[in-house]
C-alpha positions in Angstrom: 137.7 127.6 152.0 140.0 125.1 150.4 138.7 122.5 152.7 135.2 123.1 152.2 135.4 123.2 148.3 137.5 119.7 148.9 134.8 118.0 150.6 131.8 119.3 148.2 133.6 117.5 145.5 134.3 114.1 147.3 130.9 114.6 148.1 129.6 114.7 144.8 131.9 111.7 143.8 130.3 109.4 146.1 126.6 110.0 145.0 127.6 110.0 141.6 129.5 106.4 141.9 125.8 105.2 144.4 123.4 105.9 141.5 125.9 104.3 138.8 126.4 101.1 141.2 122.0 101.4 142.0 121.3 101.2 138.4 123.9 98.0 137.4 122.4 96.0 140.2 118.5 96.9 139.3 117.2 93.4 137.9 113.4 93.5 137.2 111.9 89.9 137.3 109.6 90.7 134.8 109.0 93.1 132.7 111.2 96.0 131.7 110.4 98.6 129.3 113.4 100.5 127.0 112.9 103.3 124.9 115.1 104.2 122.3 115.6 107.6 120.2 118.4 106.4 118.1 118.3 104.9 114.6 120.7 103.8 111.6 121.2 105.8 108.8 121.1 103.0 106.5 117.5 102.6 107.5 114.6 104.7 107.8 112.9 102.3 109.9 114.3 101.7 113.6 113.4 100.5 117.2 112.0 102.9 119.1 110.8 101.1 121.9 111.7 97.9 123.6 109.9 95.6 126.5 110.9 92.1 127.9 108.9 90.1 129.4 109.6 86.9 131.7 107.0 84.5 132.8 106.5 80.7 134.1 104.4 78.5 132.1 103.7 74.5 133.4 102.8 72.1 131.0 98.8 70.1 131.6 98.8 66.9 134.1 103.1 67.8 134.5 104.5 68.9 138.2 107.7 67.5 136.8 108.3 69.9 134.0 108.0 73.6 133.1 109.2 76.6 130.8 110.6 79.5 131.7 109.5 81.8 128.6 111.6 85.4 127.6 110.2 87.2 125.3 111.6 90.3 124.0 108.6 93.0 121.5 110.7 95.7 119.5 108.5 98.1 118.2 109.3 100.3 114.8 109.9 103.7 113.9 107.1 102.3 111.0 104.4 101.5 113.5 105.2 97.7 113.0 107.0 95.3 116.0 108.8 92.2 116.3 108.2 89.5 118.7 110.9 86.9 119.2 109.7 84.4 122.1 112.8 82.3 124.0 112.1 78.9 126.2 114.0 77.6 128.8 112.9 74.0 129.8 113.1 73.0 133.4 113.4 69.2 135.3 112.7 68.9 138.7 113.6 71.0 141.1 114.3 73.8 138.5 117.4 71.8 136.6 117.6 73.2 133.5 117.3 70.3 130.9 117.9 72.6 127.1 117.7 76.7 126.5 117.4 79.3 124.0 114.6 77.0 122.2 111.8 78.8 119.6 108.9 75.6 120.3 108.5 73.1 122.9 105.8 70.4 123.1 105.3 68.2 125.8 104.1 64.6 125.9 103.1 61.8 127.7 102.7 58.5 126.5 102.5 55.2 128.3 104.0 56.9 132.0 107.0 58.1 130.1 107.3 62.0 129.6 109.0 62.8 126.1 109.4 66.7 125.3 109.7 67.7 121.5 111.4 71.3 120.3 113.1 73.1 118.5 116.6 75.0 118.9 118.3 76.4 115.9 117.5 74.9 112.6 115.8 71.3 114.0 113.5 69.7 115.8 114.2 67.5 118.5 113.2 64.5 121.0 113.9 64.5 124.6 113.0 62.2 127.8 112.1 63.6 130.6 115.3 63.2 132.1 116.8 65.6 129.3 118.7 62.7 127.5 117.7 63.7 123.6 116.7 60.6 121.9 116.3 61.7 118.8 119.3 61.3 115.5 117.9 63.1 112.9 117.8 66.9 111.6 113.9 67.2 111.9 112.8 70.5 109.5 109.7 69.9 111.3 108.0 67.7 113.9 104.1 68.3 115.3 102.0 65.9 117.1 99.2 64.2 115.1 97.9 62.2 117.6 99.3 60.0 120.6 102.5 59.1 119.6 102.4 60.1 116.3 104.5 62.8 115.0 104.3 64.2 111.7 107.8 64.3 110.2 109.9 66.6 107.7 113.2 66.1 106.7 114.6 68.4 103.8 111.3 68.3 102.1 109.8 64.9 102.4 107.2 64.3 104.9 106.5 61.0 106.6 105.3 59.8 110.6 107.0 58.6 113.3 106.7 57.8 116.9 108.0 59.6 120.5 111.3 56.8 120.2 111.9 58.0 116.4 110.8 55.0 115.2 109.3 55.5 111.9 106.0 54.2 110.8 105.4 55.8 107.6 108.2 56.1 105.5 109.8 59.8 104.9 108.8 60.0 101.6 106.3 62.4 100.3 106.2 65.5 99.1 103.4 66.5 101.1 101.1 65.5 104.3 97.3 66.8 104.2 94.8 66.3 106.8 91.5 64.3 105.2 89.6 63.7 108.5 90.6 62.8 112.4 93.3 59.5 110.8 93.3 60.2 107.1 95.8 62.3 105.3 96.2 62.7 101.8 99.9 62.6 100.8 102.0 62.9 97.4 104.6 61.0 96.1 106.5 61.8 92.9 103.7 64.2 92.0 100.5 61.5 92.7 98.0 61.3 94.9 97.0 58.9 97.4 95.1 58.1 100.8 96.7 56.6 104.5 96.3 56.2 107.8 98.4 57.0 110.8 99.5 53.7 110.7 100.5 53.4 107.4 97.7 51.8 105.9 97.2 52.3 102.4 93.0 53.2 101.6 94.7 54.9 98.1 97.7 54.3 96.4 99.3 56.9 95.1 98.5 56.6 91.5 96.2 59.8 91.1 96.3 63.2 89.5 93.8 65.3 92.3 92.6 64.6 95.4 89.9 67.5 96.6 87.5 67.4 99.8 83.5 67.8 99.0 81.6 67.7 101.8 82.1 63.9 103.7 83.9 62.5 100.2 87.2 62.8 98.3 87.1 64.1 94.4 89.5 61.6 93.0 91.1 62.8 89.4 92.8 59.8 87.1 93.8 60.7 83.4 91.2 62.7 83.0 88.5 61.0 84.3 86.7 61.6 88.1 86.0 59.1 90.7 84.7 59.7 94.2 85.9 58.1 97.4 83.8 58.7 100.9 85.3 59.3 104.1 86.6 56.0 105.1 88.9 56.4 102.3 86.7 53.9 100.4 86.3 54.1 96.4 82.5 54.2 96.0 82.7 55.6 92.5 85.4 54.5 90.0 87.3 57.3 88.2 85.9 56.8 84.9 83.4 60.2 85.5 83.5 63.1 83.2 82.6 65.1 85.8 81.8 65.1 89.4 80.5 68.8 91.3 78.5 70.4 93.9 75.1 71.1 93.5 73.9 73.1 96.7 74.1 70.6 99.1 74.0 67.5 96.9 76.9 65.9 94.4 76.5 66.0 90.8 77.9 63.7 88.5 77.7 62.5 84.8 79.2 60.0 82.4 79.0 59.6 78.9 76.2 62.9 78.7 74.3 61.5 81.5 73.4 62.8 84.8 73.2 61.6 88.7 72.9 62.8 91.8 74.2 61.5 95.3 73.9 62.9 98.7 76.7 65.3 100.5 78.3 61.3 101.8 78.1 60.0 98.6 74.6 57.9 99.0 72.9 57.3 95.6 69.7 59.7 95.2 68.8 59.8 91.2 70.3 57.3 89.1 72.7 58.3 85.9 70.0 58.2 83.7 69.0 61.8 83.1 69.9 64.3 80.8 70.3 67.3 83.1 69.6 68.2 86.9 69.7 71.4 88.2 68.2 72.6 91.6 66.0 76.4 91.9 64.9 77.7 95.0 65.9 74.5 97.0 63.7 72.2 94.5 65.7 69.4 92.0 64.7 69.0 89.1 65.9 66.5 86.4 65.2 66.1 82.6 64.5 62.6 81.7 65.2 60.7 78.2 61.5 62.3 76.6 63.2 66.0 77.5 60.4 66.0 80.4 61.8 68.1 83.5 60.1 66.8 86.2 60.1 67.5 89.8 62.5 65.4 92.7 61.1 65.1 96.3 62.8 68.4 97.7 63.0 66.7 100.9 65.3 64.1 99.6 
């Protein structure tokens, strides 16, 4: 009887110890799903559910290059979750060239592959070989066009290219898309007009700068110029007021009124005392306090 109780308990040892060892060695590839039914007593909101997921991404026209991407979703006792997203950039032949990044780009520019991301606090630049080029603490770094990177450094913006070299000068406070190569930036709390290139349309000598329709709103002491969308001044900034008016631009100086289309073509001349527009038709009120009515096809 001894013997038999004996070998019952072995018995039960041995499976207990083959489904401890069975779960340790389980590895799902790529997906796993964890619930939890714990939570802090400091907090009334806590994870109740867990899932990981681990895919392959490739960049466009690269066979060189790829991403292994690990992303774990944490969802709340509250109904809300948490994503937080890992990448793992490969080399050829699976190398791995820089981990545990939060944003990878990837670039090619005159048959040289450049990859730009982020790990910790920074932005970086790497060749495709994995030797990081790049010597400063980049805040922020996103491609504006071929090899042309929009900068930040503490809080200045500026451009640079894929080798670091800078070709507009880390120096404004901030970097605004105008159109496809114009940006409106400002320095020391003024406003101007640049290229990619760092070619000056603007300086940066004004109070506003404000989009309306294919032109530019420009405001100086007061006064309101406009500037179409070439970054060419077409109307100085000595206006007392420069608007919409439905699909047209309205503008007066010195109690006179003009209108010019939504590029900043002239229609009606500043010689009127008022111009408004009802049921799509202008109409302007000339010098003898006439209104009279514009082509509505204009």
């Amino acid at each position: 009887m001894k013997k038999i109780i004996f070998g019952l308990i072995i018995c039960t040892l041995f499976l207990s110890a083959s489904s401890v060892f069975a779960k340790s060695t389980h590895r799902p590839s790529t997906y796993t799903h964890h619930p939890h039914h714990y939570h802090s007593s400091s907090s009334s909101n806590y994870i109740v559910r867990s899932d990981y997921i681990r895919d392959e991404h490739t960049f466009p026209d690269c066979i060189e290059h790829s991403l292994i991407k690990e992303t774990t979703v944490n969802y709340y006792s509250n109904g809300s979750k948490r994503v937080h997203s890992r990448y793992t950039i490969l080399g050829s032949k699976g190398a791995v060239l820089e981990s545990d990044c939060t944003d990878v780009k990837h670039s090619i520019y005159d048959n040289k592959h450049y990859i730009v991301f982020k790990k910790g606090k920074y932005y970086k630049i790497m060749e495709g070989n994995g030797n990081i080029i790049s010597t400063r603490n980049y805040k922020k770094l996103s491609e504006l066009s071929k090899n042309r990177l929009l900068a930040r450094i503490d809080k200045k913006y500026g451009i640079i290219d894929l080798n670091e070299n800078i070709i507009v000068p880390i120096k404004y406070k901030s970097f605004e898309s105008a159109n496809s190569d114009l940006y409106i930036v400002n320095l020391n709390g003024y406003y101007g007009i640049l290229n990619s290139e760092n070619n000056i349309f603007l300086t940066s000598e004004f109070d506003k700068i404000k989009p309306l329709y294919d032109t530019y709103i420009v405001k100086k002491q007061g006064k309101y110029g406009l500037v179409d969308i070439t970054g060419k001044l077409i109307l100085d900034p000595e206006h007392d007021k420069i608007t919409s008016l439905g699909e047209y631009i309205l503008v007066k100086k010195a109690g006179k009124y003009g209108l010019l289309d939504y590029s900043g073509k002239p229609i009606l001349a500043l010689t009127y005392k008022k111009i408004k527009q009802k049921r799509n038709v202008l109409y302007a009120k000339n010098q003898n306090n006439e209104w009279i009515t514009v082509n509505s096809n204009i």
